[in-house]
N, CA, C and O atoms as a Tripos MOL2 file, in Angstrom:
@<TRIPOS>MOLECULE
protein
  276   275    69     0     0
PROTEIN
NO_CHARGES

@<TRIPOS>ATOM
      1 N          98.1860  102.2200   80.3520 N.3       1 UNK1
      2 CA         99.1680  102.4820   81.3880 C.3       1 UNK1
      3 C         100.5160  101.9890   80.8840 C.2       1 UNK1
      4 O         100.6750  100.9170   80.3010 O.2       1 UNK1
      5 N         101.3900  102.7940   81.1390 N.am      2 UNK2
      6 CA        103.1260  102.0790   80.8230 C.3       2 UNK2
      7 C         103.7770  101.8940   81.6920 C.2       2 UNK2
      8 O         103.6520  102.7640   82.5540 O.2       2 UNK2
      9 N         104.6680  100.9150   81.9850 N.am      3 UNK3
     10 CA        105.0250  100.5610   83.4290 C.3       3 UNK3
     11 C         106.2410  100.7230   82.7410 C.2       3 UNK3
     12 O         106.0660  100.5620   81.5330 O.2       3 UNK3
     13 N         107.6900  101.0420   83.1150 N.am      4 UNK4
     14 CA        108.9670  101.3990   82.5510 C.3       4 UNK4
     15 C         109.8060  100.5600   84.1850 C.2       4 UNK4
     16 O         109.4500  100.4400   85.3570 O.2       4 UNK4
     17 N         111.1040  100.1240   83.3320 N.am      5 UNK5
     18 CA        112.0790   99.9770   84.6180 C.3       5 UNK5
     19 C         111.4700   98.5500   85.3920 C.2       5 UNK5
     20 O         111.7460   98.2500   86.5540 O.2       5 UNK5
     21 N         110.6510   97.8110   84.5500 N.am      6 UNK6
     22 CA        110.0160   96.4480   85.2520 C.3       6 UNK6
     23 C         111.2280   95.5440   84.4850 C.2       6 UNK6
     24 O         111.9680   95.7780   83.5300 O.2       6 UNK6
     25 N         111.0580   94.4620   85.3420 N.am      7 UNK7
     26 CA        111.5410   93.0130   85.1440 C.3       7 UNK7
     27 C         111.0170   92.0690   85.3990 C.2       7 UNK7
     28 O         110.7720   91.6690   86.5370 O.2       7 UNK7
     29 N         110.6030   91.2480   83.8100 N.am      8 UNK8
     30 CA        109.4000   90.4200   83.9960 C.3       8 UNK8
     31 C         110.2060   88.5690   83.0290 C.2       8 UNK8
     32 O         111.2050   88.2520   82.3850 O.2       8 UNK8
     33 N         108.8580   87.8760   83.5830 N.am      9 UNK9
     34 CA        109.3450   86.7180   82.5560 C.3       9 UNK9
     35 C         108.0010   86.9150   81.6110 C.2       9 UNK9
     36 O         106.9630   87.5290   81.8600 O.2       9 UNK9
     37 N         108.3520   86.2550   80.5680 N.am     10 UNK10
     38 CA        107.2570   86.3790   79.8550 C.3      10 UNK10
     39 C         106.4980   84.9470   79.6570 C.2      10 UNK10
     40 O         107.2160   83.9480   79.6260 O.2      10 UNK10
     41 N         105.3650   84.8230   79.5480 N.am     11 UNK11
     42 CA        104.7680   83.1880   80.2090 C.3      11 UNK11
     43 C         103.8630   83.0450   78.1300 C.2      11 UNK11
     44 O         103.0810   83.8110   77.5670 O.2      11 UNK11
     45 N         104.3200   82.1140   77.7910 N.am     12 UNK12
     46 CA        103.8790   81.8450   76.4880 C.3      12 UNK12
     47 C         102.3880   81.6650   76.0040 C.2      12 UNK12
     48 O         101.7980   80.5850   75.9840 O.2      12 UNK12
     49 N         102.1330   82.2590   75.8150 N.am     13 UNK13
     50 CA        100.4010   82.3220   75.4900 C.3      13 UNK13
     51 C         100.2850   82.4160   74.3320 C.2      13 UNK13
     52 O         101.2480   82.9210   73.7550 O.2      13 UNK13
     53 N          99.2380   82.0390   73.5870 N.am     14 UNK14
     54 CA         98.3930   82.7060   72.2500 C.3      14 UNK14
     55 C          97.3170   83.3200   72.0400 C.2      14 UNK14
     56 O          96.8870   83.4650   70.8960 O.2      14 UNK14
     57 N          96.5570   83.8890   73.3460 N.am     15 UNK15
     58 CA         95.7710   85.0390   72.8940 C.3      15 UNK15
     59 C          96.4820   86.2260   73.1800 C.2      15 UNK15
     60 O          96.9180   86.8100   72.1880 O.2      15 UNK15
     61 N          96.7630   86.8490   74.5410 N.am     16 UNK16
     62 CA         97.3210   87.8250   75.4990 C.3      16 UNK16
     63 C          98.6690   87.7990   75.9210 C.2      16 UNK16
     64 O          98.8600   86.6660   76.3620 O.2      16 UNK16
     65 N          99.6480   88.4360   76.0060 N.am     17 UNK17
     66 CA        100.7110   88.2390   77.0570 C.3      17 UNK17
     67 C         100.5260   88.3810   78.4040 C.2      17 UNK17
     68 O         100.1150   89.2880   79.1290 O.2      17 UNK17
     69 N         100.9770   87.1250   78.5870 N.am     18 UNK18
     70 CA        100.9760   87.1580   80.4770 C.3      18 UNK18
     71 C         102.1120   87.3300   80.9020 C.2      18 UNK18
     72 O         102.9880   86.6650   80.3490 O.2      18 UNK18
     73 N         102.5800   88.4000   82.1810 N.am     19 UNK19
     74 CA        103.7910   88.9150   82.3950 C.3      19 UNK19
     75 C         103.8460   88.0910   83.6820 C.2      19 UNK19
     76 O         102.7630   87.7440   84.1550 O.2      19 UNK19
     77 N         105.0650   87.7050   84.3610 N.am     20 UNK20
     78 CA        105.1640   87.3320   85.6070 C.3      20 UNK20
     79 C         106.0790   88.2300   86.3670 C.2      20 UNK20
     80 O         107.2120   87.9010   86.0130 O.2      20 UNK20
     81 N         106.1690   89.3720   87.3900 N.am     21 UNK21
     82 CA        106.6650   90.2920   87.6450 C.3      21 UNK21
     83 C         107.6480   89.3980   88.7930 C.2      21 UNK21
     84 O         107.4670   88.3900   89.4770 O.2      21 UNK21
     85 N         108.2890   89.9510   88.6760 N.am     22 UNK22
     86 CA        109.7620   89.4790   90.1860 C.3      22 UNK22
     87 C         108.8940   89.8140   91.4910 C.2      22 UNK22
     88 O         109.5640   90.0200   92.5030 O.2      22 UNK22
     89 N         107.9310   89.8720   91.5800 N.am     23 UNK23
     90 CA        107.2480   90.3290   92.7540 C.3      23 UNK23
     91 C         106.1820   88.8850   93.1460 C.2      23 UNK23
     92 O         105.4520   88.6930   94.1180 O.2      23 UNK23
     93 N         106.4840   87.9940   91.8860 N.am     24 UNK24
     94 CA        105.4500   86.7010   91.5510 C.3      24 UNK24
     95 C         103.9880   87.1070   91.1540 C.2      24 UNK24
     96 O         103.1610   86.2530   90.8320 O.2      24 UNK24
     97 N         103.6030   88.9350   91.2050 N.am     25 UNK25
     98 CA        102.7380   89.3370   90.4300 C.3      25 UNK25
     99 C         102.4140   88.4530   88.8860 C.2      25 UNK25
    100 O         103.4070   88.1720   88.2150 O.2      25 UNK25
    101 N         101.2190   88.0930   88.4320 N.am     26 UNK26
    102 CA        100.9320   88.1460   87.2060 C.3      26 UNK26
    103 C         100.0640   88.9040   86.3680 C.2      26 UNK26
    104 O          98.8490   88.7420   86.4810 O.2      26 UNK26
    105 N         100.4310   89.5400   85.7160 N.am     27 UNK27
    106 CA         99.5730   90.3320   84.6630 C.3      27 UNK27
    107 C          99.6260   90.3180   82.8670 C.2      27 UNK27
    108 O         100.5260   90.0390   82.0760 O.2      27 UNK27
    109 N          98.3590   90.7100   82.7140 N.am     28 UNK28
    110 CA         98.0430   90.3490   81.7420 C.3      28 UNK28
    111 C          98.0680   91.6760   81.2450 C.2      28 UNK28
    112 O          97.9690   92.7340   81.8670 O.2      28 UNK28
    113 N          98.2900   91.3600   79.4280 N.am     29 UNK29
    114 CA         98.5430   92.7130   78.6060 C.3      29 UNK29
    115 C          97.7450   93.0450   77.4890 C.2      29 UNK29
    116 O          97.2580   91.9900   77.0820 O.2      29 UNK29
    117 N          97.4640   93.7610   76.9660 N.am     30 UNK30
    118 CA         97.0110   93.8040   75.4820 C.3      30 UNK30
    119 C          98.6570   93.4920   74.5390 C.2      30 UNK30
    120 O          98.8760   92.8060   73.5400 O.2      30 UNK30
    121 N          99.2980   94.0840   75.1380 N.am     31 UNK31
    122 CA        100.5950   93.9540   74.1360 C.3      31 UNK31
    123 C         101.5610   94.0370   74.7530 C.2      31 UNK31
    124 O         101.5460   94.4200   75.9230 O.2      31 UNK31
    125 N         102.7850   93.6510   74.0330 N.am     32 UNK32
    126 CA        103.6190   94.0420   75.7130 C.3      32 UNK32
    127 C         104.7880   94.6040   74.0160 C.2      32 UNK32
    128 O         104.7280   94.0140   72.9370 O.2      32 UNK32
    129 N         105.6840   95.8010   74.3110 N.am     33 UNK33
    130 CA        106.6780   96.2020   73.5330 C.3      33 UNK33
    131 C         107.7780   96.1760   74.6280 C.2      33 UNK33
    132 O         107.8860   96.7150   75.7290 O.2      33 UNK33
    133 N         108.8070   95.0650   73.6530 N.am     34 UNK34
    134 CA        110.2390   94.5610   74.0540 C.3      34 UNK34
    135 C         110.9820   96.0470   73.7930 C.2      34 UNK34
    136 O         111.6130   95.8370   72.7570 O.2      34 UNK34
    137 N         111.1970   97.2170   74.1270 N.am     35 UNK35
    138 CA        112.2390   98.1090   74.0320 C.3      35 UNK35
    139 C         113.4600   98.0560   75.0620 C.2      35 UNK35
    140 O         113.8800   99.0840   75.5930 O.2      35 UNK35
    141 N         113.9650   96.8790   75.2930 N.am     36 UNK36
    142 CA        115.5670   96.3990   75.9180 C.3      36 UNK36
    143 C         116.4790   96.4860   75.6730 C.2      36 UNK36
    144 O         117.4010   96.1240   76.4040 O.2      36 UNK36
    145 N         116.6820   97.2090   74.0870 N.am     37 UNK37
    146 CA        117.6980   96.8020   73.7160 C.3      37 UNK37
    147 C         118.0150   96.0150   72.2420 C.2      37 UNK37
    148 O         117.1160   95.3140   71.7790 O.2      37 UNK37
    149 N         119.0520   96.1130   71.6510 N.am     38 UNK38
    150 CA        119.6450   95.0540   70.7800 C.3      38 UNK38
    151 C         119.8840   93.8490   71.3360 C.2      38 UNK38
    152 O         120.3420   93.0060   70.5650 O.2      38 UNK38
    153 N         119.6840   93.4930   72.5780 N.am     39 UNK39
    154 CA        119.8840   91.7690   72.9460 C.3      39 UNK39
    155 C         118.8350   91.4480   74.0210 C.2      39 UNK39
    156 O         118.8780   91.1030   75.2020 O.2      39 UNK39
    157 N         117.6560   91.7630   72.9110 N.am     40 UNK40
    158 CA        116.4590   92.0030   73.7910 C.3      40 UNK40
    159 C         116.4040   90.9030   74.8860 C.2      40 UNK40
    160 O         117.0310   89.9190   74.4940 O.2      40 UNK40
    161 N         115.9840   90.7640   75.8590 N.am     41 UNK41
    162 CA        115.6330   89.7060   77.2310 C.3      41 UNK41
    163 C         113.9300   89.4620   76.9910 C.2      41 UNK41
    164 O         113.4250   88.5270   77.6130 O.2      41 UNK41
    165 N         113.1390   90.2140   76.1850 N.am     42 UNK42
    166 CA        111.4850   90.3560   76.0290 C.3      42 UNK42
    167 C         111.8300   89.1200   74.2030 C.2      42 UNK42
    168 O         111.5950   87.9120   74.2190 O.2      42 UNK42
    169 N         112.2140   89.6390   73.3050 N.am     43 UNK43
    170 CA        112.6780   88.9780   72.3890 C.3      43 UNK43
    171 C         113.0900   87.3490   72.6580 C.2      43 UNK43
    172 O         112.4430   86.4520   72.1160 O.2      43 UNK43
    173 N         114.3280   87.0480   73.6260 N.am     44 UNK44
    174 CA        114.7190   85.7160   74.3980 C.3      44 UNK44
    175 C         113.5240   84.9200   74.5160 C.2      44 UNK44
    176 O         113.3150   83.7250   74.3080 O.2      44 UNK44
    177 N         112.9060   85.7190   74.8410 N.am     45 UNK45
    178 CA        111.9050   84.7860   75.7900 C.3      45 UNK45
    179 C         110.6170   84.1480   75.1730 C.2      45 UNK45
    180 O         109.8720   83.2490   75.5620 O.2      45 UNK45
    181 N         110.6410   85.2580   73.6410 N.am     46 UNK46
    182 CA        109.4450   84.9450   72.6180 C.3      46 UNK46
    183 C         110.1560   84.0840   71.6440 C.2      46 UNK46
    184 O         109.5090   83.0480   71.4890 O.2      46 UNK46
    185 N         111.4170   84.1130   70.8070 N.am     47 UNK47
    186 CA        112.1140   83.8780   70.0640 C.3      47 UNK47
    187 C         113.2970   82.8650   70.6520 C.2      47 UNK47
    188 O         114.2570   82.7130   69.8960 O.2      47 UNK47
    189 N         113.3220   82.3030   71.6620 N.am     48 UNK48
    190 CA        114.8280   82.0210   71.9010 C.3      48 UNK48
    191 C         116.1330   82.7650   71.9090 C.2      48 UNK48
    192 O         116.1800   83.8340   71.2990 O.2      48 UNK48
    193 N         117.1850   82.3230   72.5270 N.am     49 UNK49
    194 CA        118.8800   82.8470   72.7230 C.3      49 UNK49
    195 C         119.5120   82.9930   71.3870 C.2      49 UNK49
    196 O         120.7370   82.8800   71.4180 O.2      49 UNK49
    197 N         118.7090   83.3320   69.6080 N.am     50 UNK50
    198 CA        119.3800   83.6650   68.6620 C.3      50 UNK50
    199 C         120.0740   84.5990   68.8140 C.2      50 UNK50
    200 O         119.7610   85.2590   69.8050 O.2      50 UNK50
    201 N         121.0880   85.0470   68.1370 N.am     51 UNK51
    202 CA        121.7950   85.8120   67.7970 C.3      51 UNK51
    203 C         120.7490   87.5290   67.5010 C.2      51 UNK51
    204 O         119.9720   87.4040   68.4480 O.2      51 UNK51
    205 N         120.4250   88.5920   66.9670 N.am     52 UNK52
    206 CA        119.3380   89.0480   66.2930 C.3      52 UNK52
    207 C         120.1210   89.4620   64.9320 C.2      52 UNK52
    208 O         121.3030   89.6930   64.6760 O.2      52 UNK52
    209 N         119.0590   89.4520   64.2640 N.am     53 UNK53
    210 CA        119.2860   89.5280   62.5940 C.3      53 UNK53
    211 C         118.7290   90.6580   61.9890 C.2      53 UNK53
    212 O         117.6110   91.1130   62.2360 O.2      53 UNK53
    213 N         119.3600   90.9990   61.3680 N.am     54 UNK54
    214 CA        118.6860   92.6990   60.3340 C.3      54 UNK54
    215 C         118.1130   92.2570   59.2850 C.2      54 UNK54
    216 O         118.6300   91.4440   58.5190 O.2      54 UNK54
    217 N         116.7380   92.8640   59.1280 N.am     55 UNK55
    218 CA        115.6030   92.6560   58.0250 C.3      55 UNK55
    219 C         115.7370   93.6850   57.1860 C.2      55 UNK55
    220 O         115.4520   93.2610   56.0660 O.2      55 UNK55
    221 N         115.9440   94.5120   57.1520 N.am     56 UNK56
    222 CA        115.9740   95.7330   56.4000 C.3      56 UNK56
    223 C         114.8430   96.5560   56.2530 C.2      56 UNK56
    224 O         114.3630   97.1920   55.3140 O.2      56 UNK56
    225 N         114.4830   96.3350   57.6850 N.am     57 UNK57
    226 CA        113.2730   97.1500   57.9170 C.3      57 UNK57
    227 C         113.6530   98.3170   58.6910 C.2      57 UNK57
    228 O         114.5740   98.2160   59.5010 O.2      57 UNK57
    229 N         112.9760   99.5280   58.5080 N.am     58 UNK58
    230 CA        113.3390  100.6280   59.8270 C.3      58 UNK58
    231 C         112.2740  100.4620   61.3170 C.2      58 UNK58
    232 O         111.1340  100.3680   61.7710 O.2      58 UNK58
    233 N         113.7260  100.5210   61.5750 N.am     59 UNK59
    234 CA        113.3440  101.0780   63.7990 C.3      59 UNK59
    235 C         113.0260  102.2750   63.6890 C.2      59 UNK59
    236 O         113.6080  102.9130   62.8120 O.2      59 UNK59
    237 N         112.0090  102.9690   64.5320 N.am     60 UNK60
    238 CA        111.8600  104.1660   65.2630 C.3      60 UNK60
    239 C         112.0660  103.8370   66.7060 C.2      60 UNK60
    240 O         111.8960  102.7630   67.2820 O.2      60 UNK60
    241 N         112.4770  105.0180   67.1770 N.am     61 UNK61
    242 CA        113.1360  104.5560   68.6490 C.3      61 UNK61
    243 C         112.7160  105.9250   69.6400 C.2      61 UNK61
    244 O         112.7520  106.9620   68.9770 O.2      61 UNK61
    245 N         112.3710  106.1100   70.9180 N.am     62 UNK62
    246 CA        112.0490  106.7640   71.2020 C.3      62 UNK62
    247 C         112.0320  106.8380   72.7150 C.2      62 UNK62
    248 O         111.9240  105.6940   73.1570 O.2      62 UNK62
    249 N         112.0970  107.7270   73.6600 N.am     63 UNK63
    250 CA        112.7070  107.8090   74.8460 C.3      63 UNK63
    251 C         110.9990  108.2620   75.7270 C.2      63 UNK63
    252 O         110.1070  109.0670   75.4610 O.2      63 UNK63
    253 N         111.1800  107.4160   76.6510 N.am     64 UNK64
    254 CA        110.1010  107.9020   77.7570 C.3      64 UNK64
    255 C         110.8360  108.3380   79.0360 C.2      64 UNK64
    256 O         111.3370  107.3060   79.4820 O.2      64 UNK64
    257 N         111.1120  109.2760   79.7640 N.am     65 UNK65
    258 CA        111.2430  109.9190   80.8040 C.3      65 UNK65
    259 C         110.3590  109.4340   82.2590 C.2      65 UNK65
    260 O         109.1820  109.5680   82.5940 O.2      65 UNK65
    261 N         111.3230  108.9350   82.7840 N.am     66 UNK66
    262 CA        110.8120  107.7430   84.1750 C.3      66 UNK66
    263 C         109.5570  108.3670   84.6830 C.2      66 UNK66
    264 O         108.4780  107.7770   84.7410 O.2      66 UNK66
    265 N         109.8620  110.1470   85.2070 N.am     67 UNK67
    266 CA        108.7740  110.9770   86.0780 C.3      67 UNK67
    267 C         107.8000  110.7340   85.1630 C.2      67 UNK67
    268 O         106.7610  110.2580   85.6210 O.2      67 UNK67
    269 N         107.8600  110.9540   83.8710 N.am     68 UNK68
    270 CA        106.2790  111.0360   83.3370 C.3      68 UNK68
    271 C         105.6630  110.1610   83.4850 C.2      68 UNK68
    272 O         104.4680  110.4460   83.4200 O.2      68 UNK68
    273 N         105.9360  108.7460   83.7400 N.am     69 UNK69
    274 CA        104.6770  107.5540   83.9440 C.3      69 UNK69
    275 C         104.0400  107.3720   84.8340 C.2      69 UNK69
    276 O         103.1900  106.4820   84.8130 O.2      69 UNK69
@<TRIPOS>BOND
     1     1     2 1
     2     2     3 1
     3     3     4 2
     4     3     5 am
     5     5     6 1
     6     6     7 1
     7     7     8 2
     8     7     9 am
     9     9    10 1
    10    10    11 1
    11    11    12 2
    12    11    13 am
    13    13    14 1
    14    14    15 1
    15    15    16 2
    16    15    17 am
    17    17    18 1
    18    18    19 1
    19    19    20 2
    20    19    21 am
    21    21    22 1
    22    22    23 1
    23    23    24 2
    24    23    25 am
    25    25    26 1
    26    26    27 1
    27    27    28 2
    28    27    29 am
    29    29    30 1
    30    30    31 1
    31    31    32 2
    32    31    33 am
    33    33    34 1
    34    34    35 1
    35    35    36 2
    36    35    37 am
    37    37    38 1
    38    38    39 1
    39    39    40 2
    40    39    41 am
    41    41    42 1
    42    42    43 1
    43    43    44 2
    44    43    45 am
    45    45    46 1
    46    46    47 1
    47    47    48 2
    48    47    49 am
    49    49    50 1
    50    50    51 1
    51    51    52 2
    52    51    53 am
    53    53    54 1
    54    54    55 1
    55    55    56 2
    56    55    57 am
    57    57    58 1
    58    58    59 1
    59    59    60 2
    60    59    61 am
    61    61    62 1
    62    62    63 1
    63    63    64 2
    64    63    65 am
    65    65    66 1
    66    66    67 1
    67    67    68 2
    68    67    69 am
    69    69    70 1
    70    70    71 1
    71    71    72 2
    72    71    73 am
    73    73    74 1
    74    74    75 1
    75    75    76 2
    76    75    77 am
    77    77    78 1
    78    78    79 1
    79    79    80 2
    80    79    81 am
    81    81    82 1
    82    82    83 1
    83    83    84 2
    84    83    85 am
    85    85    86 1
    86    86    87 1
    87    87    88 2
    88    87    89 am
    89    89    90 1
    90    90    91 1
    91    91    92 2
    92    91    93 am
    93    93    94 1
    94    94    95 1
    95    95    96 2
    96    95    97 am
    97    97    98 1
    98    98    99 1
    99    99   100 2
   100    99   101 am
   101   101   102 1
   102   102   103 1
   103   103   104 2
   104   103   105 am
   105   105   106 1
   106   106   107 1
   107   107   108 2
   108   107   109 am
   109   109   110 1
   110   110   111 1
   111   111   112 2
   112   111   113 am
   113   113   114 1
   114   114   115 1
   115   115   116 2
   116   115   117 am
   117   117   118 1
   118   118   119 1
   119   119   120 2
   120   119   121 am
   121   121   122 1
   122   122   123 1
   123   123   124 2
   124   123   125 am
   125   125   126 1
   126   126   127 1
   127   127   128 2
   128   127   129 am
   129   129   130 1
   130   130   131 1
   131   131   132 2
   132   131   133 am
   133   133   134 1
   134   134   135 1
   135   135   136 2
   136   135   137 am
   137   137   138 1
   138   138   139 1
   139   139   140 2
   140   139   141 am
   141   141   142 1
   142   142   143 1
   143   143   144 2
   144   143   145 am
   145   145   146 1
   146   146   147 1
   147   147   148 2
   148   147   149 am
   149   149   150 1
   150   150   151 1
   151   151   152 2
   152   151   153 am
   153   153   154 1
   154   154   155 1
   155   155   156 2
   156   155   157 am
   157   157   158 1
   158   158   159 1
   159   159   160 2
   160   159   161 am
   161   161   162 1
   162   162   163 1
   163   163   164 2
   164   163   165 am
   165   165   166 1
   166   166   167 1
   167   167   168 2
   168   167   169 am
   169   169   170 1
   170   170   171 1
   171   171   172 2
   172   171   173 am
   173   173   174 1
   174   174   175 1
   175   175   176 2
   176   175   177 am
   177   177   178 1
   178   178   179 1
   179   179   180 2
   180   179   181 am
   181   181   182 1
   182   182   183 1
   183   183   184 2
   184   183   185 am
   185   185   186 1
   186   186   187 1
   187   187   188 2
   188   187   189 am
   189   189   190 1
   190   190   191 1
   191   191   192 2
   192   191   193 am
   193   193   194 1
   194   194   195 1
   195   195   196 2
   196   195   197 am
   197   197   198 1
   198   198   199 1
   199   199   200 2
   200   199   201 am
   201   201   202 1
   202   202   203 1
   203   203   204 2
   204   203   205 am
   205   205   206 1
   206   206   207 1
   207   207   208 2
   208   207   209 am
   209   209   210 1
   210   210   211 1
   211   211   212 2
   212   211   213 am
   213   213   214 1
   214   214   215 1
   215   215   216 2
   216   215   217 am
   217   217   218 1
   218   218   219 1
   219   219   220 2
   220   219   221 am
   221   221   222 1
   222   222   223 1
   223   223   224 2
   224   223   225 am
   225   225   226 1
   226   226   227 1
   227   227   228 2
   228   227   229 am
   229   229   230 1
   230   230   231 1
   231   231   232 2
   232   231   233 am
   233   233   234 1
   234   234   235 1
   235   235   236 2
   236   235   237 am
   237   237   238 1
   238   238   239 1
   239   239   240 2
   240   239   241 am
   241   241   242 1
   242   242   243 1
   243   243   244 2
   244   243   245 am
   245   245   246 1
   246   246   247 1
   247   247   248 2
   248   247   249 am
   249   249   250 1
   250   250   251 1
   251   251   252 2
   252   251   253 am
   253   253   254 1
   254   254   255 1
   255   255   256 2
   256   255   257 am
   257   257   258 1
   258   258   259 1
   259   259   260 2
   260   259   261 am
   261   261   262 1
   262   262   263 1
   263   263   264 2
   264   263   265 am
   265   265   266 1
   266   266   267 1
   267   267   268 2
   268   267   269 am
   269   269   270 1
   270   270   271 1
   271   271   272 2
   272   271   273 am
   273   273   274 1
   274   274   275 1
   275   275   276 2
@<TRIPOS>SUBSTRUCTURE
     1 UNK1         2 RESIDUE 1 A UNK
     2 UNK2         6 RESIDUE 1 A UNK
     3 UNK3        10 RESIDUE 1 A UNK
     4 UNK4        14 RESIDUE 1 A UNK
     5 UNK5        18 RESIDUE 1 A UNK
     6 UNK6        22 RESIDUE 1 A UNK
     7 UNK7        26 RESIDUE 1 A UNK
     8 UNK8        30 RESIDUE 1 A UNK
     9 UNK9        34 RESIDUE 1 A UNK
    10 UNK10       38 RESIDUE 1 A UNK
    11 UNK11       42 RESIDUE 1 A UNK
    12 UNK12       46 RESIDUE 1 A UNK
    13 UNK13       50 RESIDUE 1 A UNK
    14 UNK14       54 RESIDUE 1 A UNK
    15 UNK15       58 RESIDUE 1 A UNK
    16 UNK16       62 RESIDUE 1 A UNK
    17 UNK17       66 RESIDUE 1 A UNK
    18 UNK18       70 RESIDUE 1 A UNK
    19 UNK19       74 RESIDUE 1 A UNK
    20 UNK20       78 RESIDUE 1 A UNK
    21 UNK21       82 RESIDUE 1 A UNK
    22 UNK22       86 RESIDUE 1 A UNK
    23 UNK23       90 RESIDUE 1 A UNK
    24 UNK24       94 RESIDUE 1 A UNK
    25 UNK25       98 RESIDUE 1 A UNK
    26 UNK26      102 RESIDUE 1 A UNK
    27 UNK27      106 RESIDUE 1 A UNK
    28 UNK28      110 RESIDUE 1 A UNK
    29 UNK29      114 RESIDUE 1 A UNK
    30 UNK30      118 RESIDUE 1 A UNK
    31 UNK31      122 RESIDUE 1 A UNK
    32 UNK32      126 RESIDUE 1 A UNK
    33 UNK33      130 RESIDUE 1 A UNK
    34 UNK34      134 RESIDUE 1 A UNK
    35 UNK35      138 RESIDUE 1 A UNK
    36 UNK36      142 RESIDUE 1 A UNK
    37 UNK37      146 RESIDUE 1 A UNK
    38 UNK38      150 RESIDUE 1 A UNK
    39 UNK39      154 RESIDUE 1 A UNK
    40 UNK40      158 RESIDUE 1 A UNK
    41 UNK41      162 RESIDUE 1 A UNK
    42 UNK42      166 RESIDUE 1 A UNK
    43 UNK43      170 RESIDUE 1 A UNK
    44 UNK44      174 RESIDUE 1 A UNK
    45 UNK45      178 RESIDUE 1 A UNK
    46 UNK46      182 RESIDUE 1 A UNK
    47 UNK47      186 RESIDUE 1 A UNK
    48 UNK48      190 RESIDUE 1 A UNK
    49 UNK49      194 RESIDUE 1 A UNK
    50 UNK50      198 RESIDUE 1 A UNK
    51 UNK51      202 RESIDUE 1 A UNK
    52 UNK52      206 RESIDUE 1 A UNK
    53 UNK53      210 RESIDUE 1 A UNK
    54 UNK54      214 RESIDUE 1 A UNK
    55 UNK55      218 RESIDUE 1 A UNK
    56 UNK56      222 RESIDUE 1 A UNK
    57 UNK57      226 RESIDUE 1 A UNK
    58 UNK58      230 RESIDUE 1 A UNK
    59 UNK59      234 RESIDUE 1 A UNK
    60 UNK60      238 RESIDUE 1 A UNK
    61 UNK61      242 RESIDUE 1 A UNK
    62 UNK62      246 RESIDUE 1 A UNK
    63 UNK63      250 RESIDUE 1 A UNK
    64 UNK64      254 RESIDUE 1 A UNK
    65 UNK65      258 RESIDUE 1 A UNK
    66 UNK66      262 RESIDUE 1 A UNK
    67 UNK67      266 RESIDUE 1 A UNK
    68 UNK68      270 RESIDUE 1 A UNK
    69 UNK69      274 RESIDUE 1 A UNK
């Protein structure tokens, strides 16, 4: 399932990600993909308030359409 257009905290784990939804929902993920942005808020929350840095790796980037989920 893909949930799009959520706002979550992310709660620090080491098996699963546990999401905490603004609703005080908690759920659990197989994976969770940070696509926020260049100043990711999903990134923040795994990594800390760094700056982000270029690896010289390639992004693929790709658009999901709200109706389809």
């Amino acid at each position: 399932r893909i949930e799009t257009g959520m706002r979550v905290e992310v709660v620090e784990r080491f098996d699963r990600p546990l999401l905490r939804l603004r609703s005080g929902e908690a759920v659990e993920a197989d994976a969770l993909v940070g696509a926020d942005g260049l100043h990711s808020a999903v990134r923040g929350c795994l990594l800390g308030q760094q700056p982000p840095r270029q690896h010289g790796e390639t992004v693929w980037r790709a658009l999901v359409p709200a109706g389809d989920t």
